[in-house]
Structure formats: structure tokens, C-alpha cells
C-alpha positions as CSV (number, residue, x, y, z in Angstrom):
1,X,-7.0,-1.5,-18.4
2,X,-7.2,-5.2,-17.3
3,X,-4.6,-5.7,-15.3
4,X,-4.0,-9.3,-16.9
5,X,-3.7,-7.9,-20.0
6,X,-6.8,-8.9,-21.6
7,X,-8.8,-7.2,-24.2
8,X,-11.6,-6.4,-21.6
9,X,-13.4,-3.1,-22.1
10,X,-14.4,-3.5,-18.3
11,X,-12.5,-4.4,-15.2
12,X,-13.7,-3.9,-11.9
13,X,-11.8,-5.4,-8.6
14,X,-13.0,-5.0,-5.1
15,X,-9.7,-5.3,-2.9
16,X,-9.0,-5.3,1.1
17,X,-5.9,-4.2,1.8
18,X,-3.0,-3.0,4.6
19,X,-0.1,-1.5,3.8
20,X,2.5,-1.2,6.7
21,X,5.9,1.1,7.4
22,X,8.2,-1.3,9.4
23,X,9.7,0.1,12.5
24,X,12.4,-2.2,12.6
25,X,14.0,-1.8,16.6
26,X,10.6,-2.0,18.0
27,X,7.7,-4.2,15.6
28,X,4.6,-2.4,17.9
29,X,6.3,0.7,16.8
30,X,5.3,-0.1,12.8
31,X,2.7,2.0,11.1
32,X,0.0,0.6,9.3
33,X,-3.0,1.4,7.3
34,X,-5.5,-0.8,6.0
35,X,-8.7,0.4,3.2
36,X,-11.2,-1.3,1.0
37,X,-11.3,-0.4,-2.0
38,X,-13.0,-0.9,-5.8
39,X,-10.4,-0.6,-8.3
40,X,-11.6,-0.3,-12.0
41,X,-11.2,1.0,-15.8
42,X,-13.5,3.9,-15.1
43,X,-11.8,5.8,-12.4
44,X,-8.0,6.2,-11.0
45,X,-6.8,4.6,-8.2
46,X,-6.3,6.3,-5.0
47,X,-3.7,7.5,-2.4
48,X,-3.0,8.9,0.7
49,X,-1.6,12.1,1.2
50,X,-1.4,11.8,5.5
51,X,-0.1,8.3,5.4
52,X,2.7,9.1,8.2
53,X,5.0,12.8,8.2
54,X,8.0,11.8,6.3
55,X,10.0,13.8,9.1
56,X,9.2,10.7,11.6
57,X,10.0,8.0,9.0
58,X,13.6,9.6,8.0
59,X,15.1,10.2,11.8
60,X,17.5,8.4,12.3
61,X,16.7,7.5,15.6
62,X,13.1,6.6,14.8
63,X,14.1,2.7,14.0
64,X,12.2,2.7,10.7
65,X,15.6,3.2,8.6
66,X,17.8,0.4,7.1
67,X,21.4,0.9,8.4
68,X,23.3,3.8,6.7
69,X,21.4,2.8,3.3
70,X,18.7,5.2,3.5
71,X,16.0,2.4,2.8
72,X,12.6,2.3,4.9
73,X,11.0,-1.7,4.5
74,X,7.4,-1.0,3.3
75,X,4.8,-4.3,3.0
76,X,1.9,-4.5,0.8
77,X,-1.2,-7.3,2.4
78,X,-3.8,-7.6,-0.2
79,X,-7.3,-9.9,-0.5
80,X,-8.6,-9.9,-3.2
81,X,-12.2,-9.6,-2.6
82,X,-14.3,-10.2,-5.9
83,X,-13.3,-9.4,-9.5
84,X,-15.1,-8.7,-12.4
85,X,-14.1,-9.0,-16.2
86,X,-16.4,-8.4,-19.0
């Protein structure tokens, strides 16, 4: 479905993209990730599996946990590259 919530039997967007886990005692310490990908109404998004062992992120010692709250800071950079809407 069109994202923008158009009646648009076809959407096809071609996105560059980083998503990083922020080590937050130590910045060089952060993990990141970056893809390209074509998002559309054909096919399902996709994910990764082997981001980063969870065991790593949830140690306490590991500086990528917020306080006693349990929270890890994850960002989201995204270019869109082209889009198409028929």
C-alpha cells in the first residue's frame, strides 16, 4: 500500500538507509548498519536477523543501556532515493 495513503495500485521506493545502536559511554563504540533498498507493493520489506547479539546490547556494562530504564537509543538515517507512484 502507498504509504501516503493514496489509491495507487503501484508504489515503488528506492531508499538508502543506516540504522545505528548508540553506545552511549563511548560514541566509536555504536553499532551501525547501513543498506539500499527498493521498497514496494509487490514484495515485503526486509530485516536483519544478525544485526548485533542481543547478549552484547543488554550488559550492563556494555554502555548501550539507558540508566536502570532498560531502554537501548536506536536511530533511523534515511534518503530517499527515487519514488515512484502510479
Amino acid at each position: 500500500m502507498d504509504p501516503r495513503g493514496t489509491s495507487s495500485t503501484k508504489w515503488d521506493c528506492f531508499a538508502s538507509y543506516r540504522f545505528t545502536v548508540i553506545n552511549l559511554t563511548e560514541d566509536s563504540k555504536s553499532i551501525h548498519r547501513d543498506s539500499r533498498h527498493i521498497f514496494s507493493t509487490k514484495k515485503k520489506s526486509q530485516g536483519w536477523c544478525d544485526f548485533t547479539p542481543s547478549a552484547a546490547i543488554l550488559d550492563a556494562k556494555s554502555g548501550f543501556l539507558v540508566s536502570d530504564d532498560c531502554c537501548v537509543v536506536i536511530t533511523a538515517d534515511i534518503l530517499i532515493v527515487n519514488e515512484i507512484v502510479v
